[in-house]
C-alpha positions in Angstrom: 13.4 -2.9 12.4 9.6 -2.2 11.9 7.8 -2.4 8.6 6.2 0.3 7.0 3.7 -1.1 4.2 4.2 1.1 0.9 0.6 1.9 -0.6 1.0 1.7 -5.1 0.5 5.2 -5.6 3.7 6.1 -4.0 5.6 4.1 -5.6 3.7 5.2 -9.5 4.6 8.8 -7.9 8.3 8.2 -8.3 7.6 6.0 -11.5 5.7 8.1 -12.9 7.3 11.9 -11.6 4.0 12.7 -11.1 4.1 16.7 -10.8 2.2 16.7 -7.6 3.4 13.9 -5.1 6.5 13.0 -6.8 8.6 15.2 -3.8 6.2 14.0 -1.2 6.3 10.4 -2.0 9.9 10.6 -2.4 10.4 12.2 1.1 8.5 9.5 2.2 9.9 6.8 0.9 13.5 8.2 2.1 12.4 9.3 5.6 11.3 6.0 6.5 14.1 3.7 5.0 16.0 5.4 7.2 13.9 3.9 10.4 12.0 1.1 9.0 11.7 -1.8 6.4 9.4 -0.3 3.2 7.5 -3.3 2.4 5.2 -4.4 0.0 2.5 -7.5 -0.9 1.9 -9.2 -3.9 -1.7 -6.8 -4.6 0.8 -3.9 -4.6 3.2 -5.2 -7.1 0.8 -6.5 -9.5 -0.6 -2.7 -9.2 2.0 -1.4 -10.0 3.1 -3.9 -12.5 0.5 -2.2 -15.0 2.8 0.3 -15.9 5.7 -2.1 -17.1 6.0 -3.9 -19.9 8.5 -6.8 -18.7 9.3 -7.8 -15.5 13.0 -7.2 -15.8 12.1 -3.4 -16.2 9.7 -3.2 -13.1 12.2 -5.1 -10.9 15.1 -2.5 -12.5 12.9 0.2 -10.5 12.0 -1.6 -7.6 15.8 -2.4 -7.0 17.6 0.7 -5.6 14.2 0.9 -3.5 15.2 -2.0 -1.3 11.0 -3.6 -1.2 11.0 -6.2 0.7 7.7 -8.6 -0.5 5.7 -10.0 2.5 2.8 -12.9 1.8 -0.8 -12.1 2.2 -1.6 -14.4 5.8 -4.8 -16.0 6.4 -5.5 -13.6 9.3 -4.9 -10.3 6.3 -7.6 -12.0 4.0 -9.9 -13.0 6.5 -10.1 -9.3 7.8 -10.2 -8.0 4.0 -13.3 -10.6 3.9 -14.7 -8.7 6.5 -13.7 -4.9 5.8 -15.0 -5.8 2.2 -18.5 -7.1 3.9 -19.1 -3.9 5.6 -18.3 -2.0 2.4 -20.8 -4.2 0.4 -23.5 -3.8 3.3 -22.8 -0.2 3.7 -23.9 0.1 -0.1 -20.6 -0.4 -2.3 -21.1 -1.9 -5.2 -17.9 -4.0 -5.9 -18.5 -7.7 -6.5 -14.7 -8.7 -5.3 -12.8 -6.9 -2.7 -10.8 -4.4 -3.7 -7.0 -4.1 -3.5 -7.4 -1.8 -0.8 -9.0 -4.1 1.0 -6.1 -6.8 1.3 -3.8 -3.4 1.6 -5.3 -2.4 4.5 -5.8 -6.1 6.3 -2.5 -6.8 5.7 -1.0 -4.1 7.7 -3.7 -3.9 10.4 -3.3 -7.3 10.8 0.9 -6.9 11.0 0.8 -3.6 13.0 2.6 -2.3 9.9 1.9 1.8 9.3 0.6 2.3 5.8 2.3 4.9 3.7 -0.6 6.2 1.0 -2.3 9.3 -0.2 -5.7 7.4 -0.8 -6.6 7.4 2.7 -10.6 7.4 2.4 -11.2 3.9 2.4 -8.3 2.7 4.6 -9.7 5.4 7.2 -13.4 3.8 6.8 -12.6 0.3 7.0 -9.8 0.0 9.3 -9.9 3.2 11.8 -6.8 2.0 13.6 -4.3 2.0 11.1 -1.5 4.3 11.4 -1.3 6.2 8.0 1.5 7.5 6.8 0.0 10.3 4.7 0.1 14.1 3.0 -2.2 14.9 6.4 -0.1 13.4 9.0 3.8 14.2 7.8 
């Protein structure tokens, strides 16, 4: 079964019943299960780790999701290294790459879709990704 890389903000959507995306991310999250592995990396859990106090109670969430954790491989940071080099030359003004930087390696790199609603940067540093977003469902 394919993997579909889940983005943080879906996953604080249903943590968080956000009024907005909570029904989108949810339909996501349940659409895909049904055809592919939902996946996340260690960025994304120590994103969404913020929100938790103990690790007990973030893994009592994650549970009934069915994550699977994948590793960051050298070929995923070597292409955040460059994503985040472009973004630096193309004036940002970040010191360290950003999350979405080792997000969006990681699932270019994999062939993995990405399931997000912060598409911006994903869209401007890695323009073939597949995104599974609020534009494209």
């Amino acid at each position: 079964m394919r993997g579909v890389l889940v983005d943080s903000c879906v996953l604080l959507d249903v943590f968080e019943d956000d009024p907005q995306w909570y029904s989108w991310s949810v339909a996501q999250l349940e659409r895909y299960s049904e055809t592919h592995t939902l996946l996340i990396n260690p960025v994304i859990y120590a994103e969404i780790s913020i929100g938790f106090e103990r690790i007990e109670d973030l893994e009592r969430h994650l549970g009934p999701m069915r994550l699977n954790i994948e590793p960051l491989r050298k070929e995923s940071l070597f292409l955040a290294g460059k994503a985040f080099l472009a973004y630096r030359r193309g004036g940002g003004q970040r010191s360290l790459p950003l999350p979405d930087f080792f997000i969006g390696a990681q699932a270019a790199v994999e062939g993995w879709p990405l399931m997000t609603r912060d598409v911006a940067r994903f869209r401007t540093y890695f323009p073939t990704l597949e995104l599974v977003c609020p534009d494209s469902t």
